[in-house]
ROSE-6911 format. One record per atom (N, C-alpha, C, O): x, y, z negated; residue in three letters. Coordinates in steps of 0.1 Angstrom, whole numbers, padded with zeros to 4 digits, always signed. Last residue first. Example, Ala and Ser with C-alpha at 12.3 -4.5 7.8 and 13.67 -1.06 7.14 Angstrom:
BEGIN
+0128-0022-0071SER/+0137-0011-0071SER/+0129+0000-0079SER/+0134+0011-0080SER/+0132-0057-0078ALA/+0123-0045-0078ALA/+0132-0033-0078ALA/+0142-0033-0085ALA/
END
This chain:
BEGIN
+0060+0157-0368UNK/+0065+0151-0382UNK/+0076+0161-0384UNK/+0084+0160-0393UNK/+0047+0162-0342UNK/+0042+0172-0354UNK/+0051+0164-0368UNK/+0046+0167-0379UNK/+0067+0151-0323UNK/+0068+0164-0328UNK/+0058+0167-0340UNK/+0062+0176-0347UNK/+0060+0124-0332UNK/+0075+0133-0330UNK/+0076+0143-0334UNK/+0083+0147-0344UNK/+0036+0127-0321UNK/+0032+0124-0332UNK/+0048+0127-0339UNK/+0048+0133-0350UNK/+0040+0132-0291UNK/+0030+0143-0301UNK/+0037+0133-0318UNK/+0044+0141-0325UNK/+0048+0106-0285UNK/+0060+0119-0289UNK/+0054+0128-0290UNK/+0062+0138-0291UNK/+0029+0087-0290UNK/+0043+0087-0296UNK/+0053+0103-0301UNK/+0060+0107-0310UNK/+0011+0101-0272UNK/+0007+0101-0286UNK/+0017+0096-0293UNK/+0016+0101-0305UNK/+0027+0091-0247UNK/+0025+0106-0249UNK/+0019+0111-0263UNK/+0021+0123-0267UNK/+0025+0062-0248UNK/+0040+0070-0250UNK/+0037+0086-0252UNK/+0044+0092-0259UNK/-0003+0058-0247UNK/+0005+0056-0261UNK/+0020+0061-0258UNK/+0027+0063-0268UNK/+0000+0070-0222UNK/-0012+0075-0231UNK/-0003+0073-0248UNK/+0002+0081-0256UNK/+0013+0048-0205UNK/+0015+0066-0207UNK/+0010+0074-0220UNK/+0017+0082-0226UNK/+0000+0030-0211UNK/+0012+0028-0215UNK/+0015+0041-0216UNK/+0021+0046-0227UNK/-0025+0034-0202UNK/-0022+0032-0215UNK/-0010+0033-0221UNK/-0008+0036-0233UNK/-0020+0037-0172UNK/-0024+0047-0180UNK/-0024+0046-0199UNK/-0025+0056-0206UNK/-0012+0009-0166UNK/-0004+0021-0167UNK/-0006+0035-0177UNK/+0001+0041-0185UNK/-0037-0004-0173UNK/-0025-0005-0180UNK/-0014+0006-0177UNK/-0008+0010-0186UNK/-0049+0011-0149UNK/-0053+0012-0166UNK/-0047+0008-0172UNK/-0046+0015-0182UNK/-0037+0002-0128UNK/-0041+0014-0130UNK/-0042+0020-0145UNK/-0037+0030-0150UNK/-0040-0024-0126UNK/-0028-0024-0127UNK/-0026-0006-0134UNK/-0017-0002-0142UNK/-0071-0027-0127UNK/-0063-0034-0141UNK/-0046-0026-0141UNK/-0041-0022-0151UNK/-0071-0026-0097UNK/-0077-0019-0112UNK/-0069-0018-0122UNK/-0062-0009-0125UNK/-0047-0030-0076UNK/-0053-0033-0084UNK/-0062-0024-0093UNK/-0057-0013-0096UNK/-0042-0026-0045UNK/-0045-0017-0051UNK/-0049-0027-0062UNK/-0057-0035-0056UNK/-0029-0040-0017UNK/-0020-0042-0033UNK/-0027-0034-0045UNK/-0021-0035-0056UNK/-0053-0033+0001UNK/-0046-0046-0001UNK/-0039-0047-0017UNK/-0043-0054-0026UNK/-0057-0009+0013UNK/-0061-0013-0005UNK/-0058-0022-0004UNK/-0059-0024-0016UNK/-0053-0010+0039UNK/-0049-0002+0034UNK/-0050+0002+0018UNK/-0045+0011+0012UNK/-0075-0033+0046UNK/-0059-0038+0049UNK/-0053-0023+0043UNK/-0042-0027+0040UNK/-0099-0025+0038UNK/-0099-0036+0031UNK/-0076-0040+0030UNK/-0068-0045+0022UNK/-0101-0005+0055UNK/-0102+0000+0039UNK/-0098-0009+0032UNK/-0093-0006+0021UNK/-0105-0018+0081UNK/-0091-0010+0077UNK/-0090-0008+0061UNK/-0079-0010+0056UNK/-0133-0037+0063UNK/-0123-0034+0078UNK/-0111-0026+0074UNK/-0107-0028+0063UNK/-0144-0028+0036UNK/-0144-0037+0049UNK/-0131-0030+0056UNK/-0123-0021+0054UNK/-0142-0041-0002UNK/-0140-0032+0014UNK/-0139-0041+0026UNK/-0137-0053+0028UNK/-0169-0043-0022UNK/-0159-0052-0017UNK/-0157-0040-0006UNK/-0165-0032-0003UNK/-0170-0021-0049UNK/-0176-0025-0040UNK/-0166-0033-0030UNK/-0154-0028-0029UNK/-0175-0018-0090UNK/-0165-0020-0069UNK/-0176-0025-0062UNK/-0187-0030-0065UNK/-0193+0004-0101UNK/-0194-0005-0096UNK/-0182-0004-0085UNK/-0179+0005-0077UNK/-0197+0033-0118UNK/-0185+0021-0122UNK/-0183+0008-0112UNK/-0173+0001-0114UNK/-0216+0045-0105UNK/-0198+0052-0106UNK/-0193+0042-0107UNK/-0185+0038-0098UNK/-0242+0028-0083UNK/-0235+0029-0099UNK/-0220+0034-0099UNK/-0211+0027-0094UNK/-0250+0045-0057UNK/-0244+0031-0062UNK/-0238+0036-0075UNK/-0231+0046-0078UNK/-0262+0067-0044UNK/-0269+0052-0047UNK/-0265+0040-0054UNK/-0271+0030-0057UNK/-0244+0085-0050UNK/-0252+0084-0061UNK/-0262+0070-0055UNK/-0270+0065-0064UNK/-0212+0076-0037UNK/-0225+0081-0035UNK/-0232+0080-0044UNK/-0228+0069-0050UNK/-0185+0060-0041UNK/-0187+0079-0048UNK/-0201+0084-0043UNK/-0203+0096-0046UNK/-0177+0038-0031UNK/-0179+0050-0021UNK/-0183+0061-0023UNK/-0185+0070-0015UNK/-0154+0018-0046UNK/-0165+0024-0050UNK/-0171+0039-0039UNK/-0168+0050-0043UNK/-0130+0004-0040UNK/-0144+0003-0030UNK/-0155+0013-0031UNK/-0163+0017-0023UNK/-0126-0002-0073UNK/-0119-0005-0061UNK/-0134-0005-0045UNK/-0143-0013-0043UNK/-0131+0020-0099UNK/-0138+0002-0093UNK/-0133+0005-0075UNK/-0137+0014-0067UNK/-0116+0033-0119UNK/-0117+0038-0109UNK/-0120+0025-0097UNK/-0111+0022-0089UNK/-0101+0038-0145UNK/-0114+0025-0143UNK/-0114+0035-0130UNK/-0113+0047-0132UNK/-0080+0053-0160UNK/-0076+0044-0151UNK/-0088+0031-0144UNK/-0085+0019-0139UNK/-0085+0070-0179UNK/-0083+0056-0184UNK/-0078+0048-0175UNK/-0072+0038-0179UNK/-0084+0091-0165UNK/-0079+0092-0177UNK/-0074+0077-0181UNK/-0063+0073-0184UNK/-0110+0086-0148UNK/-0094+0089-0145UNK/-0083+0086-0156UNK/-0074+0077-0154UNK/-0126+0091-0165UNK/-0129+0075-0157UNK/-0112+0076-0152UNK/-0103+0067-0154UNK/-0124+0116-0170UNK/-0123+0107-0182UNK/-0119+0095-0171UNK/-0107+0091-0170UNK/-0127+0125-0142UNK/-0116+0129-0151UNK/-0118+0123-0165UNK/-0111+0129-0172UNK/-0157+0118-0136UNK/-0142+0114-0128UNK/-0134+0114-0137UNK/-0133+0103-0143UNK/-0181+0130-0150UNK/-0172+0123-0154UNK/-0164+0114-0149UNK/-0163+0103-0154UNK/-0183+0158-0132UNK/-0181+0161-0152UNK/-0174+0144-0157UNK/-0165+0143-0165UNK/-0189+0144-0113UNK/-0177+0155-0115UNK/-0178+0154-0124UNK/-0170+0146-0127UNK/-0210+0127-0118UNK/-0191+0125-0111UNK/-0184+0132-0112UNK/-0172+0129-0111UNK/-0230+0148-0119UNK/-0228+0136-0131UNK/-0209+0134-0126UNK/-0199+0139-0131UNK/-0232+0160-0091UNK/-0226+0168-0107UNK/-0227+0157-0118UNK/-0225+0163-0129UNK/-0236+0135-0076UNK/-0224+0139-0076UNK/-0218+0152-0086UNK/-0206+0154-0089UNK/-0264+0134-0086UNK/-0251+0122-0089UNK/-0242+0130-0086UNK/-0236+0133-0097UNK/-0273+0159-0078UNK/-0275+0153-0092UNK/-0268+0143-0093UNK/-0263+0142-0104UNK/-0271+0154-0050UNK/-0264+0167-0058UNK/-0266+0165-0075UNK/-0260+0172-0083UNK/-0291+0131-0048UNK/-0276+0131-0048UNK/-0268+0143-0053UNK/-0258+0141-0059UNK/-0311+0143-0053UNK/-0309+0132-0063UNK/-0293+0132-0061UNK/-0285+0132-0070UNK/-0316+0165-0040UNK/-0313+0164-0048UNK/-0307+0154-0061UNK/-0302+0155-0072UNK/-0308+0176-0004UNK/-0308+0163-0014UNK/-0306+0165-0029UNK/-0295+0167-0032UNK/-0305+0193+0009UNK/-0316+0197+0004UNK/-0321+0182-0009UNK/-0329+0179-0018UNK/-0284+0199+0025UNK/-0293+0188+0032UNK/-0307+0189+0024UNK/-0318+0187+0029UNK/-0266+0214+0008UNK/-0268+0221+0021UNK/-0281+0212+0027UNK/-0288+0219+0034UNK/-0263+0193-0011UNK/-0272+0206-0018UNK/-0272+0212-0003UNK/-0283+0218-0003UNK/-0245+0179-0006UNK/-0262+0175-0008UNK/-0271+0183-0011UNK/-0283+0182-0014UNK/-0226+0188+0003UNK/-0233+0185+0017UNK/-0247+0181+0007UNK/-0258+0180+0012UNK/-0214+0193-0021UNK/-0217+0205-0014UNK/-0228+0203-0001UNK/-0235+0212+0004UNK/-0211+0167-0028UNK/-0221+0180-0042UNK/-0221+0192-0029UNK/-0231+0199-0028UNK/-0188+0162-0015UNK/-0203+0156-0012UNK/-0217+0159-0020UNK/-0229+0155-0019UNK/-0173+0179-0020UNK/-0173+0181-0004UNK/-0193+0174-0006UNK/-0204+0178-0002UNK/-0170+0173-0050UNK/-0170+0187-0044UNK/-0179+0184-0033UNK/-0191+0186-0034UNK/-0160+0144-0042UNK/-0174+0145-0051UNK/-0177+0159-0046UNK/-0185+0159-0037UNK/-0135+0152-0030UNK/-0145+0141-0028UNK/-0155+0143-0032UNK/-0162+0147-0023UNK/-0123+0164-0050UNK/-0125+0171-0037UNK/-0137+0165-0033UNK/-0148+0171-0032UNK/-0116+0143-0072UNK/-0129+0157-0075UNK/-0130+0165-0057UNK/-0140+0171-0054UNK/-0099+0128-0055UNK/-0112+0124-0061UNK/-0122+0135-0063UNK/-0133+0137-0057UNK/-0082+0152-0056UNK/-0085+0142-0043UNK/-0102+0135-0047UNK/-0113+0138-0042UNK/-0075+0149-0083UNK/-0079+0162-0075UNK/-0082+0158-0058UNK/-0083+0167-0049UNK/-0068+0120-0086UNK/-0074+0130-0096UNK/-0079+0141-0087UNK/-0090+0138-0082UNK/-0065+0096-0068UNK/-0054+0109-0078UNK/-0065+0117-0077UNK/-0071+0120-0067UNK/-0076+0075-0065UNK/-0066+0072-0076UNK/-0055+0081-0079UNK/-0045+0080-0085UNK/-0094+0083-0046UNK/-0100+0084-0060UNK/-0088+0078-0069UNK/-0090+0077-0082UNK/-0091+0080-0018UNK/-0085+0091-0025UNK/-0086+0090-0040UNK/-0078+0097-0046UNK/-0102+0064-0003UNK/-0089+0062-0001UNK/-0084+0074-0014UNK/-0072+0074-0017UNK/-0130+0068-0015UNK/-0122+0055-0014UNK/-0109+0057-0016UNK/-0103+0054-0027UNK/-0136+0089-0005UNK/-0140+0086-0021UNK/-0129+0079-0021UNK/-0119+0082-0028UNK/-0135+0093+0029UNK/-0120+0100+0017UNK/-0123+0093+0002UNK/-0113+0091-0005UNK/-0153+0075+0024UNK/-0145+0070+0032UNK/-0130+0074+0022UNK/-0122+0069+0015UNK/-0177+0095+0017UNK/-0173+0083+0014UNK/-0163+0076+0011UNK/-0161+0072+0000UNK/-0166+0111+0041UNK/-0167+0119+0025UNK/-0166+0104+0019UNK/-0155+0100+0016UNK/-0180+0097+0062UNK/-0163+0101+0063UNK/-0166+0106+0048UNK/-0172+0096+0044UNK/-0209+0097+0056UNK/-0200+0085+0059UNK/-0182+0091+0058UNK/-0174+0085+0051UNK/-0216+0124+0055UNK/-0215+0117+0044UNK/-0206+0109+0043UNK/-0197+0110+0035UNK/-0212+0131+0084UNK/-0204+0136+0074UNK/-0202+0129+0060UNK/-0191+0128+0055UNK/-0229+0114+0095UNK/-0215+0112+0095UNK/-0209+0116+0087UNK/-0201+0109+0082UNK/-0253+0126+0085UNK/-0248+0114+0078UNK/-0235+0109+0080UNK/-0229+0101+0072UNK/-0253+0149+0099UNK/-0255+0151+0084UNK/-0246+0136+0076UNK/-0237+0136+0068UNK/-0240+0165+0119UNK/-0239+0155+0120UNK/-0239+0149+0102UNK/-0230+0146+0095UNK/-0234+0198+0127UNK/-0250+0188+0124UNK/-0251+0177+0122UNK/-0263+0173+0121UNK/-0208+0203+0134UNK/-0219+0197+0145UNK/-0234+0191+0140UNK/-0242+0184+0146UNK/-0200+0206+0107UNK/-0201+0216+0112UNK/-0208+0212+0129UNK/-0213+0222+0135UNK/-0200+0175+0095UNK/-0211+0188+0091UNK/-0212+0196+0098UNK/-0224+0199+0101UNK/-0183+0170+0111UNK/-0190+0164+0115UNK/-0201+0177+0107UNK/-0208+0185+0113UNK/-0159+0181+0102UNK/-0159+0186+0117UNK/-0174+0184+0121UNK/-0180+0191+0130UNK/-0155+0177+0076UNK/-0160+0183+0077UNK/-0164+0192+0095UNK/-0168+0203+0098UNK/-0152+0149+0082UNK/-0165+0154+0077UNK/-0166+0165+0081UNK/-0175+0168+0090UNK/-0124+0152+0091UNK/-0137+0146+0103UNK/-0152+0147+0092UNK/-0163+0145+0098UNK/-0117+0163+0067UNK/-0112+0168+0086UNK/-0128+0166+0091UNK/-0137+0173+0094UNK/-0115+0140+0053UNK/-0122+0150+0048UNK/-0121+0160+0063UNK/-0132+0163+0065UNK/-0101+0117+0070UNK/-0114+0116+0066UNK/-0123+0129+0062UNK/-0135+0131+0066UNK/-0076+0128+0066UNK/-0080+0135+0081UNK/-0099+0125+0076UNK/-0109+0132+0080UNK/-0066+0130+0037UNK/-0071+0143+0043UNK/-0077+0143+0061UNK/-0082+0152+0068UNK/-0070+0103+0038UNK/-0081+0106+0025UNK/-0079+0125+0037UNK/-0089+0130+0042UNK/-0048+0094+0051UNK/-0059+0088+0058UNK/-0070+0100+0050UNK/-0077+0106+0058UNK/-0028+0107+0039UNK/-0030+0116+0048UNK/-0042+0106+0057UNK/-0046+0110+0068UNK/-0026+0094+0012UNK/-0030+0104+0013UNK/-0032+0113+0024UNK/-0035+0125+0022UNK/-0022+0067+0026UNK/-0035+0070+0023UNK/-0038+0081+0012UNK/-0048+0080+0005UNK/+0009+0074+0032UNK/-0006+0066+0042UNK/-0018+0071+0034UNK/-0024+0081+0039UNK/+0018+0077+0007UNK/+0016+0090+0015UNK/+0007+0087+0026UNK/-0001+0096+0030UNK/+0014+0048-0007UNK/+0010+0063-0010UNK/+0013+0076+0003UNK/+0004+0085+0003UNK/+0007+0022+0013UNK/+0019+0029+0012UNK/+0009+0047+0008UNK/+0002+0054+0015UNK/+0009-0012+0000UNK/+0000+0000+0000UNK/+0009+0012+0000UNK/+0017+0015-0009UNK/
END
């Protein structure tokens, strides 16, 4: 899985939304916003763009259930981040539960190949308890 690949797949997805909104193309747009969810949700401000772009197309479309999921996702990405639960597949639309993976198809499936969950969240713990080690350093 090569990180700068699928941070320049996550910016030409958000491209082609937003090329596709700007031709009227409501649901394409959605579809590529999705797409960026995917490839992008294991850095932080990539992920919140994601949700942003698709809080912004649901409120232009008049959708409210979805402009109502996607301000749920934003207020809580950055905990789900925090911990490192970010469900492999998950397409970031309010039809589908935040926490749920979803299996990937086609390219999504060969460009997530090495992506673990689990590998995400033990990292972040290990950070977590080394960064509460050296607060706890410094206040002694």
């Amino acid at each position: 899985m090569d990180r700068k690949r699928l941070k320049h797949l996550f910016e030409v997805a958000m491209a082609r939304a937003a090329a596709a909104e700007r031709q009227g193309d409501f649901a394409l747009a959605f579809a590529e916003l999705e797409r960026a969810h995917i490839l992008g949700q294991r850095w932080l401000i990539r992920h919140l763009r994601a949700h942003w772009a698709m809080l912004r197309l649901a409120r232009k479309t008049g959708d409210r259930h979805e402009a109502a999921g996607q301000i749920t996702r934003l207020i809580g990405s950055p905990l789900f981040w925090l911990v490192g639960w970010l469900p492999k597949g998950n397409p970031g639309g309010a039809n589908i539960s935040p926490v749920k993976p979803v299996p990937l198809q086609g390219d999504l499936a060969v460009e997530l190949a090495g992506y673990r969950v689990w590998q995400d969240m033990a990292l972040r713990a290990v950070l977590a308890v080394s960064a509460w080690g050296g607060w706890q350093l410094l206040g002694n």
